[in-house]
C-alpha positions as CSV (number, residue, x, y, z in Angstrom):
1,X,-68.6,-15.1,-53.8
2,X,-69.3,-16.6,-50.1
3,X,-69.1,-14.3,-47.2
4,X,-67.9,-15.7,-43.8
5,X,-70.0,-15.4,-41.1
6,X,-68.9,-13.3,-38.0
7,X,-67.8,-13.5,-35.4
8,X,-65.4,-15.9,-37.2
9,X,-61.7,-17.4,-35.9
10,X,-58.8,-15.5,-37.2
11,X,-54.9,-16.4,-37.0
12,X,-53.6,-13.6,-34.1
13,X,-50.2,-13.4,-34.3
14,X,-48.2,-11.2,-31.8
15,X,-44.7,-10.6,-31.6
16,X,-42.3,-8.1,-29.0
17,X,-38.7,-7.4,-28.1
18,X,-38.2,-8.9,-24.8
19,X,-39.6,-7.6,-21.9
20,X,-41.5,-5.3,-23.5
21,X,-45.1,-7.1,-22.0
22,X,-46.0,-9.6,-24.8
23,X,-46.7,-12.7,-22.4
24,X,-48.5,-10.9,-19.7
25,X,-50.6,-9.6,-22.5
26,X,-51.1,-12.8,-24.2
27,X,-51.5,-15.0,-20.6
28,X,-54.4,-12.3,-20.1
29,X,-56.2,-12.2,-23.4
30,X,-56.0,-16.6,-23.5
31,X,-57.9,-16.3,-19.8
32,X,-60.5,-13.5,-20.7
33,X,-61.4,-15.3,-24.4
34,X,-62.1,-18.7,-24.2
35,X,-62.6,-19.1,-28.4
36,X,-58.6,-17.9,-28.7
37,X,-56.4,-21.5,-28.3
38,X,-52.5,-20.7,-27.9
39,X,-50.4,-22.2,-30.6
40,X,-47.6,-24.4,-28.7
41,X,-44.2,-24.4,-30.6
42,X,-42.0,-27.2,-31.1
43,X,-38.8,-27.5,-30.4
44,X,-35.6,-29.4,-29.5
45,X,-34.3,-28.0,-27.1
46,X,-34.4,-30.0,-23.6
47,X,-37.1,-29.0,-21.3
48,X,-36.3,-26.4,-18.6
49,X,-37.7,-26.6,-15.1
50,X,-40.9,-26.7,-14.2
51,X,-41.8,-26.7,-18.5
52,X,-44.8,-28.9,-19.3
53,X,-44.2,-31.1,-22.6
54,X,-47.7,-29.6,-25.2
55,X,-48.3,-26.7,-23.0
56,X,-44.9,-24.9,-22.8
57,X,-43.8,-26.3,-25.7
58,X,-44.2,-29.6,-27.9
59,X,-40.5,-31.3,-27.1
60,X,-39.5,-33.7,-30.2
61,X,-36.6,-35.5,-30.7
62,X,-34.0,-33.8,-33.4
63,X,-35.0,-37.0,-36.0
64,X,-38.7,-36.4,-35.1
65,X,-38.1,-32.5,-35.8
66,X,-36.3,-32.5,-39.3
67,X,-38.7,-35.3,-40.3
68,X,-41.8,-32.8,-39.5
69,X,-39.7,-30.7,-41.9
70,X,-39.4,-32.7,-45.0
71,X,-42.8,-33.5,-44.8
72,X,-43.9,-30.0,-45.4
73,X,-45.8,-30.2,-41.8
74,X,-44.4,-26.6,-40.5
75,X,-45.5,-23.2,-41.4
76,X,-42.7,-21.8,-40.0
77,X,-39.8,-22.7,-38.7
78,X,-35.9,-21.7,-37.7
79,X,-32.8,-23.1,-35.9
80,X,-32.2,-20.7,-32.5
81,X,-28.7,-21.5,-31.1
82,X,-28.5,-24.6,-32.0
83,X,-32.1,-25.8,-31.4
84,X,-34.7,-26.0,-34.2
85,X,-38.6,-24.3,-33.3
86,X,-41.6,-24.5,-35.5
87,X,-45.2,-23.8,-35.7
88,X,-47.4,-26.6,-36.7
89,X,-49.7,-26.3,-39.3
90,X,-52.1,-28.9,-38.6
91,X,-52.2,-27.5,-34.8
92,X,-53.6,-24.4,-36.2
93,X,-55.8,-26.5,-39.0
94,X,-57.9,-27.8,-36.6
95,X,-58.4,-25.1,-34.1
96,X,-59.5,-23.3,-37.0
97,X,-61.7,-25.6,-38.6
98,X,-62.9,-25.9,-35.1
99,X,-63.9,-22.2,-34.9
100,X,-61.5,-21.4,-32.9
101,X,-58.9,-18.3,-33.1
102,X,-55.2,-18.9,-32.3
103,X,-52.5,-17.2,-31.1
104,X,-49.4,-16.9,-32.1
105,X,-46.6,-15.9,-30.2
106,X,-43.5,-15.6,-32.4
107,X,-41.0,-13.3,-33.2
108,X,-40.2,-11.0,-36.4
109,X,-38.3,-13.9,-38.7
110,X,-41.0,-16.2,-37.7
111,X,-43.7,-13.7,-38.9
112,X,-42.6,-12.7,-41.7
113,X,-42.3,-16.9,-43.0
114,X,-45.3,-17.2,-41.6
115,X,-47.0,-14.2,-43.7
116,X,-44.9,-15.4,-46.8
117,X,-46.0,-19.4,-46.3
118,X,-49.8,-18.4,-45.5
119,X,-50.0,-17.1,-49.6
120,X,-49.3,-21.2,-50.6
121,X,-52.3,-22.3,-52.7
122,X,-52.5,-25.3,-50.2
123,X,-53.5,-23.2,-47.3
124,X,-57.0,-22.8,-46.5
125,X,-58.3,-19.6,-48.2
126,X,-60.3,-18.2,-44.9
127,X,-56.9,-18.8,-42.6
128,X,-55.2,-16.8,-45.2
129,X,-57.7,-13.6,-45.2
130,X,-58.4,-13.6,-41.2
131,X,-54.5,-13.5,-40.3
132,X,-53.8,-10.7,-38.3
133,X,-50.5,-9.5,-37.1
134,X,-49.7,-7.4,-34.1
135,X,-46.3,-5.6,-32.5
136,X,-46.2,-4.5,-29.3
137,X,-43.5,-1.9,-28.5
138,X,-42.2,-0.4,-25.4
139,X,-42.4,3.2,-25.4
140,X,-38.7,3.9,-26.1
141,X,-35.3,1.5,-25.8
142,X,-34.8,3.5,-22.9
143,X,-37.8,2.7,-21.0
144,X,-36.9,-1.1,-22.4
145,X,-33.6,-1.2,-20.3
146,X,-35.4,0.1,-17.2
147,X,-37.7,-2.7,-17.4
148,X,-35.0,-5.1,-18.2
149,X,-32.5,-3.8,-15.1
150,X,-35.9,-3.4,-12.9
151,X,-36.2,-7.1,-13.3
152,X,-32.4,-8.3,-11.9
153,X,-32.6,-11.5,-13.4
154,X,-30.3,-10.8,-16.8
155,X,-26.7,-10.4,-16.5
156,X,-25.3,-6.7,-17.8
157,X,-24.0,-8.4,-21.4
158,X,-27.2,-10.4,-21.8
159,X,-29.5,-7.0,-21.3
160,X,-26.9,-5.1,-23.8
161,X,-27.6,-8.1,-26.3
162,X,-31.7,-8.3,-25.8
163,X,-31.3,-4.0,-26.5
164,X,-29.5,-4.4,-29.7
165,X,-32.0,-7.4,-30.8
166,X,-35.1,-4.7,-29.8
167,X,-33.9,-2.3,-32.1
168,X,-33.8,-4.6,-34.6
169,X,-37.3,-5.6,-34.2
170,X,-38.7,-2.6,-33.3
171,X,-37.6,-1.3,-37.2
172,X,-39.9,-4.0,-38.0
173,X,-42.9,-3.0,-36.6
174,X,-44.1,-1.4,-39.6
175,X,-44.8,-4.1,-41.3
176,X,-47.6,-5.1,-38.3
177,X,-50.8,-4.3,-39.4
178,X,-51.0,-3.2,-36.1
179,X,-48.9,-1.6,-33.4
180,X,-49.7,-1.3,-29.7
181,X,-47.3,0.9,-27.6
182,X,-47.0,-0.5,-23.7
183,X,-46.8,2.7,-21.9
184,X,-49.3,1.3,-19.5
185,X,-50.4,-2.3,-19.5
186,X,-54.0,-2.3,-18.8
187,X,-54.3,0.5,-21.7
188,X,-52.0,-1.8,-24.0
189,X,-54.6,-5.1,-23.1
190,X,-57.4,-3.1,-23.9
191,X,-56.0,-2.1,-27.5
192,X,-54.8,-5.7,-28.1
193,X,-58.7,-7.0,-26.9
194,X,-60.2,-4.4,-28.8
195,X,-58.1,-5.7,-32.2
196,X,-58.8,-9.1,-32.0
197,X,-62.7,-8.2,-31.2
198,X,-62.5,-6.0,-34.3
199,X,-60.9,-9.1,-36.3
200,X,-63.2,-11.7,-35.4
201,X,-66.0,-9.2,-36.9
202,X,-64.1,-8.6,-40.4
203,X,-65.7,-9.2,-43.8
204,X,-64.0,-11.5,-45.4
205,X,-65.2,-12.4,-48.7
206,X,-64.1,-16.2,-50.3
């Protein structure tokens, strides 16, 4: 039996209703740890404004997509409105290998085929034990529409709809080995810091 060493990279995955704080937090914990790399998606979905092609997302072709598909080169990935998004494998493979952390920002169907995928025999053993899964909740659905009306930039059917998809998520959050609640965001960033910290110190035995 081999021990890994610590501290030692882990697989940080975080997911959140909308506007519940996930990206500040995330923005934050990337600039305070520089061993934590962000995991960039890909998608096919045109860039937006101002998006950056391998730092907002990884932008591929529809052909270039389904290919990465068939040849088994997502660990997860799902068709959004019309537009396909996935999570590289080999991207995290070599951060890892690298001794680096990641972080994933994904949301509840992508985590739980990413926590289903991660048990494949072909997946590296110590990826698989220092994966570590976080939810970060707003303190009610009520305080959730404030936040969402307090920013004015969703239309009234488009906050109604991001509300019913919170409630969905937020039954989820039991299956999180972790759950941060953002009643006050530097409180909430010091929880998520202090889990990652903790993670990056676990035994994990091979």
């Amino acid at each position: 039996m081999n021990i890994v060493s610590t501290p030692h990279p882990v697989i940080f995955l975080i997911s959140a209703p909308s506007g519940a704080g996930k990206t500040t937090l995330c923005h934050r914990l990337l600039g305070e740890c520089p061993k934590l790399k962000y995991s960039v998606s890909s998608t096919t979905r045109p860039p937006r404004e101002g998006e950056i092609n391998g730092v907002d997302y990884d932008f591929l072709s529809r052909e270039e997509f389904d290919q990465r598909v068939a040849d088994g080169r997502f660990l997860e990935y799902a068709e959004v409105h019309g537009n396909g998004y996935g999570t590289c494998l080999e991207t995290l493979q070599r951060f890892f290998t690298s001794g680096y952390s990641v972080l994933m920002d994904v949301d509840v169907q992508g985590a739980a085929h990413i926590r289903r995928n991660l048990q494949k025999e072909s997946i590296d053993p110590a990826m698989r034990k220092s994966f570590v899964d976080v939810f970060i909740s707003p303190p009610s659905l009520q305080s959730l529409r404030e936040r969402l009306e307090g920013r004015a930039k969703d239309a009234a059917e488009v906050i109604e709809e991001r509300l019913k998809n919170a409630a969905d998520e937020m039954s989820q959050a039991g299956l999180y080995e972790f759950q941060i609640i953002n009643d006050n965001l530097d409180m909430a960033y010091d929880e998520l810091l202090a889990v990652y910290k903790a993670s990056t110190l676990k035994t994990i035995c091979l």
